[in-house]
Residue, then its C-alpha position, 0 to 999 in steps of 0.5 A: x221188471x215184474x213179470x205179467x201173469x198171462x192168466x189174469x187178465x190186467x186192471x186196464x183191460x176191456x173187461x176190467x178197466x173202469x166203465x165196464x158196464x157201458x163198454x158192455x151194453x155197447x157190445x151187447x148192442x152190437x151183436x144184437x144189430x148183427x143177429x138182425x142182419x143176419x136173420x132179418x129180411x133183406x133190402x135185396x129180397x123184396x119184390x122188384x117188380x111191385x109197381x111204383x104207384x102203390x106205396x108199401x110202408x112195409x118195404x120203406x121199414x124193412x129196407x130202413x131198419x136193416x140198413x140202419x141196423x148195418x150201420x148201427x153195427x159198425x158205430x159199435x165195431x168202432x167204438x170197442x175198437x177203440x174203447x181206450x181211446x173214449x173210455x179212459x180217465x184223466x186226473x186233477x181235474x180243473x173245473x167249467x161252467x162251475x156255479x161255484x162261488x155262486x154269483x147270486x144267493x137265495x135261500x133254498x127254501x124260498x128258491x124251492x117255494x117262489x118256483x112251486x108258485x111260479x110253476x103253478x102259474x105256469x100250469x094255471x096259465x096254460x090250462x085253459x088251451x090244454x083243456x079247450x078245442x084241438x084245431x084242425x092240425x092238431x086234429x089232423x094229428x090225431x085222427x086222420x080222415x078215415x083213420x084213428x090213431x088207436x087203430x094204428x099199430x106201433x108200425x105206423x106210429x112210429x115210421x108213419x112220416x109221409x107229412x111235414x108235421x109229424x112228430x114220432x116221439x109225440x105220436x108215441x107219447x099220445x098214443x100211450x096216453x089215449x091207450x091209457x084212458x082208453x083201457x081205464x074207462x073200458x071204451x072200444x070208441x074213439x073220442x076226443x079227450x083234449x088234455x089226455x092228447x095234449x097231456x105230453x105237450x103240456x107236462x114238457x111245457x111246465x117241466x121246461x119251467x122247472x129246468x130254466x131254473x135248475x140251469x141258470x141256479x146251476x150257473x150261479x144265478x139263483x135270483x136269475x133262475x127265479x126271474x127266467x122262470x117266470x119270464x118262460x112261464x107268463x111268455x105268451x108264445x110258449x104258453x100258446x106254442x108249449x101246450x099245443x100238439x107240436x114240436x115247438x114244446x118238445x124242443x124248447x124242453x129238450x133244448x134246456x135239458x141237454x143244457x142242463x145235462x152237458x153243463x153237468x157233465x163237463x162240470x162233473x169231476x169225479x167223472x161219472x158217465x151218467x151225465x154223459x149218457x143222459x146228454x145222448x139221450x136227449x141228442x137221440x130223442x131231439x133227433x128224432x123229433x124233427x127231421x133237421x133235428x140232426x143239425x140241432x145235435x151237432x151243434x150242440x156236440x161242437x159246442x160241447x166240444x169248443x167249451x172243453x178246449x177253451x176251458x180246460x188246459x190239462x191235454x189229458x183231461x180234454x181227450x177224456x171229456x171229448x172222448x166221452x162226448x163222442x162215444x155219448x153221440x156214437x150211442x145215442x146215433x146207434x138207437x137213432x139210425x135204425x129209428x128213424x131210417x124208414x122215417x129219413x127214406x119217406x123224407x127223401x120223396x118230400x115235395x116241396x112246398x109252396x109260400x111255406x110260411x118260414x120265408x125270412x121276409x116279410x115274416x122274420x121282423x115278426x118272429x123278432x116280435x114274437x119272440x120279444x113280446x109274444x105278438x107281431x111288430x106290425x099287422x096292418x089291417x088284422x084284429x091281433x095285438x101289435x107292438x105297434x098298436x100298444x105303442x100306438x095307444x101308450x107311446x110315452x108307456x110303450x116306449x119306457x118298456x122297449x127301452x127297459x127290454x132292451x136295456x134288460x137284455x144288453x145287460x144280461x148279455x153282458x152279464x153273462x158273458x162277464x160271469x160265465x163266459x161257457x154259459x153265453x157261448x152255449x146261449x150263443x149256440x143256441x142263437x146260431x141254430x135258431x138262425x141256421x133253421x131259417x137257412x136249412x128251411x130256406x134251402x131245402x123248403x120242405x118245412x112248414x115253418x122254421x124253428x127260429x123263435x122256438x130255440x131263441x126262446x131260451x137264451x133270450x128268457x135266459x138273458x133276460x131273466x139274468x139281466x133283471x136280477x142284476x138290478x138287484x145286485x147293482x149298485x150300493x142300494x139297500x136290497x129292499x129298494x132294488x127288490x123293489x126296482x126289478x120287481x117294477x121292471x119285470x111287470x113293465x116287460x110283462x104288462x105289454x105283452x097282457x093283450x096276447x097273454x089274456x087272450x090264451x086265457x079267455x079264447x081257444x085255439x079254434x072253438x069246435x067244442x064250443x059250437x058243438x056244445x052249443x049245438x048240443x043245447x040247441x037239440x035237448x031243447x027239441x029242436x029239429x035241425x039239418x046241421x051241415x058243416x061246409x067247407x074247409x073245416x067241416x070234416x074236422x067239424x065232425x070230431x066234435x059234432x058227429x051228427x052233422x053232414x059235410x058239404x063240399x061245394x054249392x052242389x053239395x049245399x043245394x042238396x042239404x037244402x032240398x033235403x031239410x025241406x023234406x025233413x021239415x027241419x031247420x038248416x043250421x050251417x057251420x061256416x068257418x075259414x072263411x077267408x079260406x073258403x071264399x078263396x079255395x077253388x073247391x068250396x067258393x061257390x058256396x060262400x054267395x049263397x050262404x052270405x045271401x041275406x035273403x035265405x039265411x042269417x048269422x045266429x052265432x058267431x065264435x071266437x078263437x086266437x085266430x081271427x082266421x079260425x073264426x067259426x059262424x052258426x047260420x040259419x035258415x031264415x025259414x025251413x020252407 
């Protein structure tokens, strides 16, 4: 028996055993959140006696960071205490969710060419709502009433969370854009730049592209990958969804890449921790999206955890790969807990909201629609495309394409759970927090809406996408003739959603820019006008067209009347919302006066995807 010498320190220890660096950081990490604690504010220091009228952002800050810094500390205390138990390494290594032998083959250099065409698709089919109008939430978003976003420290920007729909990271993102042009074109001034805000939505929605296809290649489709590609890129729902200013792009996006990266993590057998750490990262930055995005985490750590227990025999190898995944959460938890801390206490005192728009019925039989085709099953009575509608029109037509969908889809299903049966379970997760985001809305409704549609976006594009590439390896047909085939197939499934899709292409989300240019061209003719924007949607009116004056009620109107008579200037009227505005009990007395024929009349009308974000120009009829 040889004898340890006590002054070198053994291969395996804390210091010396493989991960080292990882092992450090966490340390390090570790001692910083101690440091804060001990020099920071405490909760208990703040002023008892404020005044529970007046809100202080800053206690909320104070009172979140330190105990989120607490507990980021203890996560590092547990993870160095037991560091071997995560930070071990196993041997003879077996393989999961392997793309090899590959179950679909295409040369790469047409694989690379075919998705650089459809990636350019993707982009020219949602520059058009990335360059049109912000609507009023994504006005909202950016510049509140009194108050603009580039006037807002980094305080505010990131633990601001007072409303339902904010989003930090995307906050941050924005931020960093409009600082960005802001410094390059020297400009004290706010001024909307529409694809410079949307610029993060927009480069997540033609990543999201790229990365359904580097997953489904990874699992052995090549063919399927090019097919869920284009699915994603000409599905009208993220078209719209994907480039507009939300979380709804950002989760797709995070949700195919933390596939991708748990997929090459379990599959990685020289077991590198980079895959592991990126797989955190996402976990971190997909929590701090959305404030039920925690749950979206944990599902996906079970299913990573369930995909190593039922593919993996080696007791050593299981230990390991959990191992990492766990320490991979407890870091990326470490970064999160003081992150959004101030965030999850503002949540607390939520209120809930009434009709949110989440509820199952009868809403969910749409959200079925919307995820298939990009539009509603039915919607008696409204101006949008329907399925109903399209069958209406093309019964024998309609009918062939649902038949093929949903053919396509049982035969991806299939497929898949045949080929890669870790791949369906994973896409089966996904489903499931999908369905629990109904659940989490429904108990809690605190939530605009739920993300149902957001996160089965995937695997039904995914599935889909599998299901028409196996057509061109079904059979003993020549390739050409199958080629042909799925080619048919894809375009059938395509052409019924044409009505939604062409509609992102010609109109935007609401026209405010349009009516300001349109009021611009009006007033270099030299015409003299009182432009008055009413309502609900006239404030937001004047982040477009700042020469014009808000009127809130019939009050209101009645005095811009008096006033563009004394001025001897024509009375232009920006009326939109009108369902809203006829209802609204602050606004509704205005509507008669404004649809009186005898006084005024309809000069303009304009267009949006939604028939209720309609904007109309009215005019007196005489300005005496």
């Amino acid at each position: 028996m040889s004898n340890r010498n006590v002054f070198v320190r053994p291969e395996n220890s804390f210091w010396y055993a493989r991960g080292k660096l990882i092992r450090f950081i966490i340390l390090l990490s570790t001692l910083c959140c101690i440091s804060f604690l001990y020099f920071s504010q405490k909760p208990w220091e703040l002023d008892a006696h404020q005044s529970n009228e007046l809100y202080s952002l800053d206690n909320d800050i104070i009172i979140g960071l330190w105990y989120g810094f607490a507990s980021s500390a203890f996560i590092g205390i547990v993870l160095i205490f037991f560091w071997k138990k995560w930070s071990k390494y196993s041997h003879h290594r077996e393989k999961n969710l392997n793309s090899s032998p590959e179950i679909e083959h295409i040369r790469p250099t047409l694989f690379w060419i075919l998705l650089l065409l459809i990636i350019l698709l993707g982009g020219h089919l949602r520059w058009n709502l990335a360059t049109g109008s912000l609507w009023w939430e994504e006005i909202n978003f950016v510049k509140n009433t009194n108050h603009e976003i580039l006037s807002k420290d980094w305080r505010e920007t990131l633990w601001m969370h007072q409303k339902q729909n904010e989003c930090p990271p995307l906050a941050a993102a924005i931020k960093i854009s409009q600082s960005i042009w802001q410094t390059k074109t020297e400009s004290k001034e706010f001024k909307i730049h529409e694809l410079l805000i949307r610029a993060p939505s927009f480069i997540l929605s033609i990543l999201s592209i790229l990365i359904i296809a580097l997953l489904v290649k990874r699992w052995g489709f090549s063919t399927g990958a090019l097919g869920s590609a284009l699915l994603l890129a000409m599905h009208p729902w993220h078209i719209r969804h994907g480039t507009e200013l939300g979380s709804a792009g950002v989760i797709i996006f995070l949700t195919l890449l933390g596939s991708l990266w748990l997929t090459y993590a379990i599959n990685d057998n020289k077991e590198r921790w980079r895959y592991w750490i990126l797989f955190g990262f996402n976990q971190l930055i997909l929590a701090w999206t959305i404030p039920e995005g925690i749950f979206y985490t944990i599902g996906f750590s079970l299913c990573g955890i369930l995909l190593i227990l039922s593919q993996n025999t080696n007791f050593s190898h299981r230990s390991a790969s959990i191992g990492r995944l766990i320490a991979a959460n407890a870091m990326a938890c470490m970064v999160y807990l003081p992150l959004f801390m101030p965030n999850i206490i503002q949540i607390l005192h939520w209120e809930p909201i009434e009709n949110p728009h989440s509820s199952i019925s009868p809403n969910f039989g749409n959200s079925i629609g919307h995820l298939l085709f990009g539009m509603d099953i039915s919607q008696p009575g409204s101006e949008l495309p329907s399925v109903v509608k399209e069958l209406g029109q093309s019964p024998v037509i309609g009918s062939a394409i649902l038949l093929i969908t949903f053919f396509s889809l049982f035969f991806g299903i299939i497929r898949t759970w045949i080929s890669r049966k870790g791949a369906a379970k994973l896409l089966i997760t996904i489903i499931i927090l999908g369905l629990g985001s109904i659940l989490i809305n429904g108990i809690t409704d605190t939530y605009l809406h739920h993300h149902f549609i957001t996160l089965c976006l995937v695997p039904l594009v995914i599935v889909l996408g599998i299901g028409f590439s196996g057509i061109l390896h079904t059979g003993k047909s020549k390739y050409s003739f199958n080629s042909l085939i799925s080619i048919i197939v894809i375009c059938f499934y395509l052409y019924i959603a044409r009505e939604p899709r062409n509609n992102t292409q010609t109109l935007p989300f609401a026209p405010y820019k349009d009516v300001a240019k349109h009021l611009k061209q009006r007033a270099e003719t030299g015409e003299e006008m009182q432009v008055v924007c009413y309502g609900f949607g006239g404030k937001m009116m004047k982040a477009y067209y700042p020469n014009c004056t808000y009127a809130k009620n019939k009050e209101d109107l009645l005095l811009e009347i008096d006033k563009s008579k004394k001025n001897q200037k024509k009375l232009t009227i920006i009326l939109g919302y009108l369902d809203i505005n006829s209802n609204h009990p602050e606004h509704q007395d205005g509507i008669p006066l404004i649809k009186s024929k005898e006084k005024f009349h309809k000069s303009r009308e304009f267009s949006s995807l939604e028939p209720l974000f309609k904007f109309e120009i009215i005019r007196s009829i005489s300005s005496s």
